[in-house]
C-alpha positions in Angstrom: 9.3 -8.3 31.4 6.0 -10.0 29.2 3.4 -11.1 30.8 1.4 -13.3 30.9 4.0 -16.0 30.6 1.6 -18.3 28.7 -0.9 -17.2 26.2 -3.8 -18.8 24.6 -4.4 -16.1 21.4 -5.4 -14.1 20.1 -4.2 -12.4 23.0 -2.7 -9.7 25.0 0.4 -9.6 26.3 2.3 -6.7 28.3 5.5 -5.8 28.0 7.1 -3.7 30.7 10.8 -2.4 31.4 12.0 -0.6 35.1 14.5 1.9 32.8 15.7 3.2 29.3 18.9 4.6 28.4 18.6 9.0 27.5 18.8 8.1 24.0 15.5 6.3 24.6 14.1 9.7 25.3 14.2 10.9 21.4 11.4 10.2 19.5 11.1 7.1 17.6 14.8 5.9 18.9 13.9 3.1 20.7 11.6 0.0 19.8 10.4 -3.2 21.2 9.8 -5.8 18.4 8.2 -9.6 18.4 10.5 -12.2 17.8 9.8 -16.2 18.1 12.1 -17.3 20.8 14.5 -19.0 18.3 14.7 -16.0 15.5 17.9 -14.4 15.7 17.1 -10.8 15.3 19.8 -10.0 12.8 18.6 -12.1 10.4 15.2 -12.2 10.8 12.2 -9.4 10.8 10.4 -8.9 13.6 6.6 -10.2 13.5 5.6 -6.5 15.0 7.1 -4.1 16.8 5.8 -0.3 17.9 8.6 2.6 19.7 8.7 3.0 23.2 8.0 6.6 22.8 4.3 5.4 22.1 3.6 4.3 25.8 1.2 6.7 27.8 3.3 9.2 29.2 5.0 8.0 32.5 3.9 4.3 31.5 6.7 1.8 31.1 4.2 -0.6 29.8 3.5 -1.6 26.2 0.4 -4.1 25.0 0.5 -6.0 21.6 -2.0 -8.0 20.2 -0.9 -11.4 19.7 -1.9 -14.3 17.5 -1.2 -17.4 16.9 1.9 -18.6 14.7 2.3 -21.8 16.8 5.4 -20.6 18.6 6.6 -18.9 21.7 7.4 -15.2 21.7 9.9 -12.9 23.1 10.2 -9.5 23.0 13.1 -7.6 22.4 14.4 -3.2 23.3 16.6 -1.9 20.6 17.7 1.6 20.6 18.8 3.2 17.5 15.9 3.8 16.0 14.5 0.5 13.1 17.5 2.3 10.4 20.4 1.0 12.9 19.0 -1.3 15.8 21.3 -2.0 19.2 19.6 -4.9 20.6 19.5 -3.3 24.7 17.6 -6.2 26.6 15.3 -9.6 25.6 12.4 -10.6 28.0 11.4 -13.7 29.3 9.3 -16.3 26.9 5.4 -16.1 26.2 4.9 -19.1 25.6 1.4 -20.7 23.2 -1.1 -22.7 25.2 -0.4 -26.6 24.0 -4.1 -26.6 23.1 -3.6 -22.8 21.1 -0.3 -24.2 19.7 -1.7 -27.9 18.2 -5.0 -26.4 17.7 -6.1 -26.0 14.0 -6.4 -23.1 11.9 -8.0 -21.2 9.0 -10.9 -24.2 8.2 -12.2 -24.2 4.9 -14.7 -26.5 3.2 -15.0 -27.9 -0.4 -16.8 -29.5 -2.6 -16.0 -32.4 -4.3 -17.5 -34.5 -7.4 -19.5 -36.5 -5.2 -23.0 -35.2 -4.4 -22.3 -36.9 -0.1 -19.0 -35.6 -0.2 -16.9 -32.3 1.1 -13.2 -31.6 2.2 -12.9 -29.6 5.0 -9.1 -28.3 4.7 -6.9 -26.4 8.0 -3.5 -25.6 8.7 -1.4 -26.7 11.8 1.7 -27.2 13.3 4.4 -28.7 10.9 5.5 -32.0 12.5 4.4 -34.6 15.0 2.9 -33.1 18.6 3.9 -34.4 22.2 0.5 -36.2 22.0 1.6 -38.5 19.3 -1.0 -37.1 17.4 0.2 -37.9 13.1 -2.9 -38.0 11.0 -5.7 -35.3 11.4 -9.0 -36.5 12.5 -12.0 -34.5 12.1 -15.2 -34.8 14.1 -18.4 -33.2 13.3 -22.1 -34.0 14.2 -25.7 -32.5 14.0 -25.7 -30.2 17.2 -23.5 -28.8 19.1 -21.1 -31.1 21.4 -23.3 -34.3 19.9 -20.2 -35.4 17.0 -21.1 -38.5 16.1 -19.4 -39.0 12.6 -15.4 -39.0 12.2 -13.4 -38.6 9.1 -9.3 -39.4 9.6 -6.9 -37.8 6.6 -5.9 -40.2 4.0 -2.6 -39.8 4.8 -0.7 -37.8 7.2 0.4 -34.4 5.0 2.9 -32.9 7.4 5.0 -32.6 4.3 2.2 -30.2 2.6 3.8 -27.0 3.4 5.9 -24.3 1.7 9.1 -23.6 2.9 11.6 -20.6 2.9 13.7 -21.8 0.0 10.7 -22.1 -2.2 9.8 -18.3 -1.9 10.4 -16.4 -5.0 13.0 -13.8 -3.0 13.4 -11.5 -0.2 12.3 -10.3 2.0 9.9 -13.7 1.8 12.7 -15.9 1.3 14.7 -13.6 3.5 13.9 -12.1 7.2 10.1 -12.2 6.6 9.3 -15.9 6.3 7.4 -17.2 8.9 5.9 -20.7 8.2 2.2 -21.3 8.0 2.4 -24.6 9.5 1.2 -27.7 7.7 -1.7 -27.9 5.0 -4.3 -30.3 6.0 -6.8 -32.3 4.4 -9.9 -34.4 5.4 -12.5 -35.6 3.3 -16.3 -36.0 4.9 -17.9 -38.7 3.2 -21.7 -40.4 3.7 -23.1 -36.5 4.2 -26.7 -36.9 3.0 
């Protein structure tokens, strides 16, 4: 079982089990890994994963550290060690915060040729949110909760991504992709 069942990260979430099979009880035999709820773990890497083995003794209990990749988690037991993996058991989905899961990510500013310019650049979710929500709009202001200037993307950029395919081989192009969302784009104009 994971809990909490919603997550805003970077967060913790606990992962707890009632049993393990005897082979569990050999060092480094069993694992839990993080999976996004649609990877299918024989094609895809885990995002982390730690052995069982390194809970506190007579704790059924494991923490990770989660972050945000914009996507509901689940966390799956395999036994036979990481060299020949059973899956055992899949919890129940952790799901991202909406707010978390639109949010954006990874800001960075720019400058450009113009002295009243910059380009404040982010990543988020690839595609179109529940919201409706296309181009990204960027708010800023002089103090804090006072934004009284807003800039809108030229053009929505939900295309401005790298995918999979255009990796250069595995295990990018393989098991380890995990895309970084969308690569977005606003330019703050009148800034003197």
């Amino acid at each position: 079982t994971a809990s909490p069942n919603t997550i805003t990260p970077p967060e913790w979430s606990t992962v707890t089990w009632s049993s393990l099979p005897a082979a569990c009880a050999k060092p480094q035999s069993c694992w839990i890994g993080v999976y996004h709820t649609a990877d299918d773990p024989t094609k895809t890497l885990p995002m982390k994963y730690t052995f069982t083995d390194a809970a506190s003794p007579g704790s059924n209990a494991l923490r990770f550290r989660m972050l945000n990749t914009r996507d509901g988690y689940v966390f799956k037991l395999f036994q036979g060690g990481v060299a020949h993996p059973t899956l055992l058991a899949t919890s129940n989905a952790v799901a991202i915060a909406e707010d978390a899961e639109y949010a954006p990510h990874a800001g960075r500013l720019a400058l450009t040729d113009k002295a009243d310019e910059m380009v404040i650049s982010f990543t988020s979710k690839t595609g179109d949110d529940s919201r409706g929500h296309q181009t990204a709009t960027v708010q800023w202001g002089t103090k804090p909760g006072a934004y009284t200037h807003k800039a809108m993307e030229a053009a929505p950029s939900y295309g401005d991504a790298y995918v999979r395919e255009a990796m250069c081989g595995a295990p990018a192009s393989a098991g380890g992709f995990r895309s970084p969302g969308s690569f977005r784009h606003v330019t703050l104009t009148n800034l003197t």
